[in-house]
N, C-alpha and C positions, 0 to 999 in steps of 0.2 A: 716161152710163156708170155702171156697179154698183159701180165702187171710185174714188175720192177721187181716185186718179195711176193711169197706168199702169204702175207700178213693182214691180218684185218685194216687194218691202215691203209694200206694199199689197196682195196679191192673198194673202199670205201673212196677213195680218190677216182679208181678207175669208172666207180659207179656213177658218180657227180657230173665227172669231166664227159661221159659220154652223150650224159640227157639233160646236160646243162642248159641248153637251147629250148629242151620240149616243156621243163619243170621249173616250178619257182626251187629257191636254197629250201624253203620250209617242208615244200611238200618232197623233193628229196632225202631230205634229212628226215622225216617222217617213213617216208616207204622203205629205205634203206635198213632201218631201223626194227621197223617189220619183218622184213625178210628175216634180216641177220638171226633176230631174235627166236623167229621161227625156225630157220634153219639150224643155227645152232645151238638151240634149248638155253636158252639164258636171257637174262633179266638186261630192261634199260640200263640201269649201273655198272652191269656187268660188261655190257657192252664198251661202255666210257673207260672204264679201270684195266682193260685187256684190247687196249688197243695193236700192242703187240704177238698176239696170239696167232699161232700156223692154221694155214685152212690146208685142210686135203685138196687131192684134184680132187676128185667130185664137188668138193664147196664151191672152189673157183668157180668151176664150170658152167656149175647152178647158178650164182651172180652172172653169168657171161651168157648164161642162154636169157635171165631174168632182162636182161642190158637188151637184150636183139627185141623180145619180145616187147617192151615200151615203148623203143624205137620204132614196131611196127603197129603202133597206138593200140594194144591187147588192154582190155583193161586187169587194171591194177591188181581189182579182187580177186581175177580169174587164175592171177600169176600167182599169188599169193593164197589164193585156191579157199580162202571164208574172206567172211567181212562180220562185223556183228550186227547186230538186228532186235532191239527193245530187250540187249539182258545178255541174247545167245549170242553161239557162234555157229554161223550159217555156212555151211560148204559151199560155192557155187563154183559153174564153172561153166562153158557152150551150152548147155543142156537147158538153162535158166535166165532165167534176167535176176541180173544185180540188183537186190532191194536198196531201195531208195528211202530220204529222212522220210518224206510225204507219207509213204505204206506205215511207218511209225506211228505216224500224226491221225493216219487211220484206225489204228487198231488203240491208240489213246481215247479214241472219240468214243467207240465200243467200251470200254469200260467204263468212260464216264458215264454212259450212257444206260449198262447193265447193271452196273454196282456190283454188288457183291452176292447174288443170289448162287445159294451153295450147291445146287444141280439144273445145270440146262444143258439143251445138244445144241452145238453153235457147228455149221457148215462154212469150210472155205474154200469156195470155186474158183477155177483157175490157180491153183494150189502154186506152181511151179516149185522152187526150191521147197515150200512148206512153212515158209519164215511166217507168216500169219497164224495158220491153224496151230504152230509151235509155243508163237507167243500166248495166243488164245489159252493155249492146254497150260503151258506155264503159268499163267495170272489165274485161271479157272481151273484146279488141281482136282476140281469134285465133279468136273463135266464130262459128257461126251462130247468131242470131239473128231468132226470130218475134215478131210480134204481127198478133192477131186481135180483131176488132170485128164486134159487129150492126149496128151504127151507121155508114153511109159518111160521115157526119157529122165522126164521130170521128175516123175513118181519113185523112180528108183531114187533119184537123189534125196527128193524128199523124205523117204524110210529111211534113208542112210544118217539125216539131220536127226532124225524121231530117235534112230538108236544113241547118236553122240551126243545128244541132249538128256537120255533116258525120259523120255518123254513119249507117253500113248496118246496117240493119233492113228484114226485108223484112215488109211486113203486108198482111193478107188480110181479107175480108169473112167472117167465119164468126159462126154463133149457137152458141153454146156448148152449149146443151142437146141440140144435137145430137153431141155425140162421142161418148158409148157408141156409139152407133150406126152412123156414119160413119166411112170411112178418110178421109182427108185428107192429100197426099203432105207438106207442109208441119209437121206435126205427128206423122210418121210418125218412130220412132228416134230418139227426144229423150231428152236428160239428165237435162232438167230443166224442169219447168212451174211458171208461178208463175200466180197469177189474184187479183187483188182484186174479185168480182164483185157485183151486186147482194146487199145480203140486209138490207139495211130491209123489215120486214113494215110493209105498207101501216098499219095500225092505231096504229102508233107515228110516222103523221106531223104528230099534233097536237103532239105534243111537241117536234119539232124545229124548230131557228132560224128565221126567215122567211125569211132571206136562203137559207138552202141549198134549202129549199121552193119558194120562189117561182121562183130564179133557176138552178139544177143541172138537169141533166136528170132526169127523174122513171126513165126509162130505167136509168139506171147506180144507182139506189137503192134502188127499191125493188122487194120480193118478194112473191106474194101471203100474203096470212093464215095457208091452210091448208095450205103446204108454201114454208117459209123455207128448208128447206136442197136447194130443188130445182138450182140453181146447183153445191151441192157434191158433188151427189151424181151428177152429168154428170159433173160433169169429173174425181171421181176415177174413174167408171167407167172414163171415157176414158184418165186416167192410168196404169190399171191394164192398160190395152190397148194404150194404145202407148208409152209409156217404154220404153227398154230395160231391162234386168238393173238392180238397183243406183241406179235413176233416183230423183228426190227430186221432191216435190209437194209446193208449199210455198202457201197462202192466208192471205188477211187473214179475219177474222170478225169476225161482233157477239157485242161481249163480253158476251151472254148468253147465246150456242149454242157454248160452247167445247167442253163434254161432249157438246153431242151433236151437233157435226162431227166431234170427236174419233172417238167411238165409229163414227158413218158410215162412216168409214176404215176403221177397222179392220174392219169389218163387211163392206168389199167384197171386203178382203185385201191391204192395203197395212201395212207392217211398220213398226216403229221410231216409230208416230206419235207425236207429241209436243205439247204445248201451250205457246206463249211469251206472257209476258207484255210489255207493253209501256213506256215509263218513266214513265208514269202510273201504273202497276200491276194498269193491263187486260188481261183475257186476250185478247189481240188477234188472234193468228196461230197458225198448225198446219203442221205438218207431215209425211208420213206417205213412205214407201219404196217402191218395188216392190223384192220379193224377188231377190237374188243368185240 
């Protein structure tokens, strides 16, 4: 056997001792904590007060594969299989990108921004896991609600959050770079569009984490080179063509094309655009109008 007892005590030593190099004490004492709790159905306290408790093999095993997979920098979520997300709990896993505070800070800005109006159809492009159009449908219980994926990948997952949330959200197969172009009855006479969509230009993925490179889908990140804001330039097309009157397009961005998403907007004919920073103090997100 890989630890001394089969004891919670022990499995929590072996867990420390192995990622003690890759993890601050907090954030293992945090994730350990998680697991345990999820693994085996019991409360923080309960955790502390049964620190002599037996784990079956399979428990072990499950810490011992959790232990290998950190060590090969897997993110956390994905081991741990959700993360939450403004309220919910968000299943992810390869299939998705890990929601981020930022996409929170986004879908904040949309209600401040909508209020409380008791029926709209709010669309959410680039869907992946669904953690937006979920939140959207949760905060707005009286709306219709979309999300849309290139990825049927994604979309299964995202049904699968719709159902564990009990939450209707209806979502569709579509590629995004096709809406100027396309009618689509599902996106036709909307409120409101939100999209967090790719826009990592390929060239800057030597700089990023291993873990988000190796293990996110390259799908939902990254752009090519020589046109990063082809993503945003679809979809305001498309916002500009089917929002109604007064409709709000709202995106996350890479906070080095805030001017020139910015400008894009404007440039297509979308009104009131604006730029938010985020509480980092990156220009994170945009917003822009169709005309009254």
């Amino acid at each position: 056997m890989f630890v001394s007892t089969n004891t919670l005590a022990a499995i929590k030593v072996y867990f420390s001792d192995r990622l003690k190099d890759q993890f601050t004490l907090s954030e293992l004492k945090s994730m350990f904590n998680q697991l345990a709790q999820d693994r085996l159905k019991c409360s923080g306290a309960e955790l502390l007060l049964n620190q002599d408790r037996r784990l079956s093999e399979s428990d072990l095993l499950f810490f011992r594969s959790a232990v290998k997979r950190l060590q090969e920098k897997e993110p956390f979520q994905y081991i741990l299989g959700h993360t939450e997300f403004y309220g919910l709990s968000i299943s992810v896993d390869e299939r998705v990108l890990i929601p981020r505070p930022e996409t929170e800070e986004l879908v904040q800005w949309i209600m401040e921004t909508v209020g409380e109006k008791a029926s709209q159809k709010l669309v959410d492009l680039c869907t992946g896991s669904g953690c937006i159009a979920l939140a959207l449908k949760n905060n707005f219980p009286h709306s219709e609600v979309v999300g849309t994926d290139y990825s049927e990948e994604a979309l299964s997952l995202a049904k699968s959050n719709a159902l564990k949330n009990k939450l209707e959200v209806n979502f569709h197969l579509h590629d995004a770079l096709t809406l100027a172009e396309t009618d689509f009855s599902y996106v036709l006479e909307s409120d409101v569009w939100v999209s967090n969509p790719p826009y990592i230009p390929i060239n800057e993925m030597h700089r990023m984490a291993d873990h988000v490179v190796d293990f996110e889908p390259h799908m939902a990140l990254f752009v090519p080179d020589t046109d990063p804001l082809c993503f945003y330039r679809a979809i305001a097309k498309g916002a500009l063509r089917h929002l109604n009157s007064g409709g709000w397009l709202f995106v996350e961005i890479h906070e080095d094309l805030a001017k020139e998403v910015s400008e894009l907007f404007t440039s297509v004919g979308l009104h009131s655009v604006e730029v938010k920073k985020d509480l980092q103090g990156k220009e994170r997100m945009v917003r822009g109008r169709k005309e009254l």
